[in-house]
C-alpha positions in Angstrom: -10.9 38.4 -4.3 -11.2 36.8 -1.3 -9.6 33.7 0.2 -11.0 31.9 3.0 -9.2 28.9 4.8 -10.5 26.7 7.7 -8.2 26.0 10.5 -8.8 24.0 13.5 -7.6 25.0 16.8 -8.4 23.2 20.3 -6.7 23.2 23.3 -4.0 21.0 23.6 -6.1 19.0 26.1 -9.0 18.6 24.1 -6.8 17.7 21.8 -5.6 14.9 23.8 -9.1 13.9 24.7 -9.7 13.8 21.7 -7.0 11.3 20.2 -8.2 8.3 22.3 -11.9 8.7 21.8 -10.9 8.8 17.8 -8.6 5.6 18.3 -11.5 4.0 20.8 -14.2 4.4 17.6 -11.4 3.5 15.2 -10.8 0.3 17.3 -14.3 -0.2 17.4 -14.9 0.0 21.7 -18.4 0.0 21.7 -20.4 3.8 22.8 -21.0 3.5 26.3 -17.5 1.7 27.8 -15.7 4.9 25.2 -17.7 7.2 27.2 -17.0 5.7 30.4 -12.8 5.5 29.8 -13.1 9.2 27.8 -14.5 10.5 31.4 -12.1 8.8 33.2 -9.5 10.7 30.8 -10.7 14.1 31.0 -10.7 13.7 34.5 -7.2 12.7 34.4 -7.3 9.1 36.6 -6.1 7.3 33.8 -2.7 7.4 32.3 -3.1 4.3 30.0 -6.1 2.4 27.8 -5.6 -0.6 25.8 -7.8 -2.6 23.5 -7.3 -6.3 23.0 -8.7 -9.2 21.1 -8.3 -13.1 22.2 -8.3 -16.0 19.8 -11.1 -18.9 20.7 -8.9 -20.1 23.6 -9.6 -17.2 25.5 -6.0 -16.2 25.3 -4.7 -12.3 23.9 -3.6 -11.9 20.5 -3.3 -8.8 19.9 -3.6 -5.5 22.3 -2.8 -1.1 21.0 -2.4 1.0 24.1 -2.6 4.7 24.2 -1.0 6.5 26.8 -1.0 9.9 28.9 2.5 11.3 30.0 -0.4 13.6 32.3 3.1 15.2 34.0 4.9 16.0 30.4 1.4 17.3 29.0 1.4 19.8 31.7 4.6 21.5 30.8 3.8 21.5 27.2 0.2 23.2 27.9 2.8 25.5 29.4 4.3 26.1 26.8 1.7 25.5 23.8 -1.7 25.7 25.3 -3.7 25.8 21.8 -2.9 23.0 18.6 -3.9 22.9 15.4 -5.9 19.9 14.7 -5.6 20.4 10.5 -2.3 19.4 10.3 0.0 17.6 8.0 -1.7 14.1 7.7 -4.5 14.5 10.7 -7.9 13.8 9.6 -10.9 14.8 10.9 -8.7 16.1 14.6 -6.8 12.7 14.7 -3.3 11.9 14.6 -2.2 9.9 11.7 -1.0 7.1 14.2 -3.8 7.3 16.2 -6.4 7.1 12.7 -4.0 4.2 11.2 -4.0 2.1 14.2 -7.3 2.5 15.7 -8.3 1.1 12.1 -6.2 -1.6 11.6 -7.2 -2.9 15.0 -10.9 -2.4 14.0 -10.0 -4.2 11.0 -8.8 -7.0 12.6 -11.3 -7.0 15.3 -13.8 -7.4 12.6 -11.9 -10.1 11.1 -12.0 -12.1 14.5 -15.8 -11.0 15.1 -15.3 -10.0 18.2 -16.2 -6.8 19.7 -12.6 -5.5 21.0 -12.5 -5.5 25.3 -10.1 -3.0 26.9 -8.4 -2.4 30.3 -7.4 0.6 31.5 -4.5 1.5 34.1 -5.1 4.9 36.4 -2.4 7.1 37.3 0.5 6.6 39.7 -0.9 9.1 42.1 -4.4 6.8 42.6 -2.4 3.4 42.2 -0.4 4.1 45.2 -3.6 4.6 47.3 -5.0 1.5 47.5 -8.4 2.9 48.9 -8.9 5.8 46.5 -7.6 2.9 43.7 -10.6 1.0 44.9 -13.1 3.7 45.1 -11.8 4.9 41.7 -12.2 1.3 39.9 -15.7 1.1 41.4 -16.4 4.5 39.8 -15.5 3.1 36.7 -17.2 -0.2 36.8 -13.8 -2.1 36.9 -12.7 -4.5 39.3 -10.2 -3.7 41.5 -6.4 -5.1 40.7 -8.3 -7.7 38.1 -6.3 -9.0 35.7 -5.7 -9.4 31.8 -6.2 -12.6 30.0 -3.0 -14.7 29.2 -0.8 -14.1 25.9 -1.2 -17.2 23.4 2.6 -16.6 22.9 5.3 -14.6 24.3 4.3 -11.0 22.2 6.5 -9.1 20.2 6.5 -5.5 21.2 6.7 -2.2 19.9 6.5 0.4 22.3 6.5 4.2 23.1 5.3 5.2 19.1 5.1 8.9 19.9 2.4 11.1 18.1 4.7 13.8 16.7 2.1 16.8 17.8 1.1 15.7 20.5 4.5 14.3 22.5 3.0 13.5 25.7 0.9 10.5 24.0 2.6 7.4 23.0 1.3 3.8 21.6 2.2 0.8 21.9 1.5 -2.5 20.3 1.8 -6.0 20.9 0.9 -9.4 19.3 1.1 -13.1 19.9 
């Protein structure tokens, strides 16, 4: 007798990778700005992407964040280069948070009819060169040092929800 069992491995940056273009479908980004932010990730100028909504008014409602601790994720590839992706709770390679999130955001995106917009903030390192910042946001099709909508109300926050496999990604979320 013979037992077989699948198990999933990737390395831990695909892994990461991986996580926000699951919470990006979840949330309901549409193909080709996923594709464009999932580039920008795997090159590693982003550190940060959020999604939002905004109510008729124009103003923000409700934003989920995923973000990249690029420094932290180094020394844990360090240390555990290869995951497993079929653990405890993860579905299909995602993260229970990032799978529960990404939904309800897509649910409530749906709710609105609106197709969800997003920002995206690049690292430290290309922030704090305000030509390669530019350069970079052109790359990307963003405008440089634009800004985000308004908040209909003061949010309530919860930040820094780590994933616990994957430590160097956190989420946050806030709503008016």
């Amino acid at each position: 007798m013979r037992t077989y069992a699948y198990a999933a491995t990737r390395t831990r940056t695909e892994a990461v990778v991986d996580q926000f273009d699951i919470f990006l479908q979840y949330a309901g980004l549409p193909e080709a700005s996923r594709e464009k932010v999932l580039g920008m990730v795997e090159r590693r100028w982003i550190e940060k992407v959020g999604v939002y909504l905004l109510e008729a008014g124009g103003k923000r409602v409700l934003e989920v964040a995923v973000n990249i601790d690029w420094p932290s994720h180094d020394d844990l590839v360090a240390i555990s280069p290869i995951i497993g992706t079929d653990l405890p709770g993860w579905e299909s390679g995602a993260a229970p948070e990032i799978r529960t999130l990404g939904r309800r955001f897509g649910t409530k995106a749906r709710e609105y009819g609106q197709t969800p917009r997003h920002w995206v903030q690049f690292t430290t390192e290309i922030r704090s060169d305000a030509e390669l910042h530019r350069r970079r946001c052109a790359d990307g099709g963003y405008q440089y040092r634009s800004g985000l909508p308004d908040w209909r109300n003061p949010p309530v926050r919860r930040d820094d929800m780590r994933l616990l496999d994957l430590e160097e990604i956190c989420i946050s979320i806030a709503e008016a």
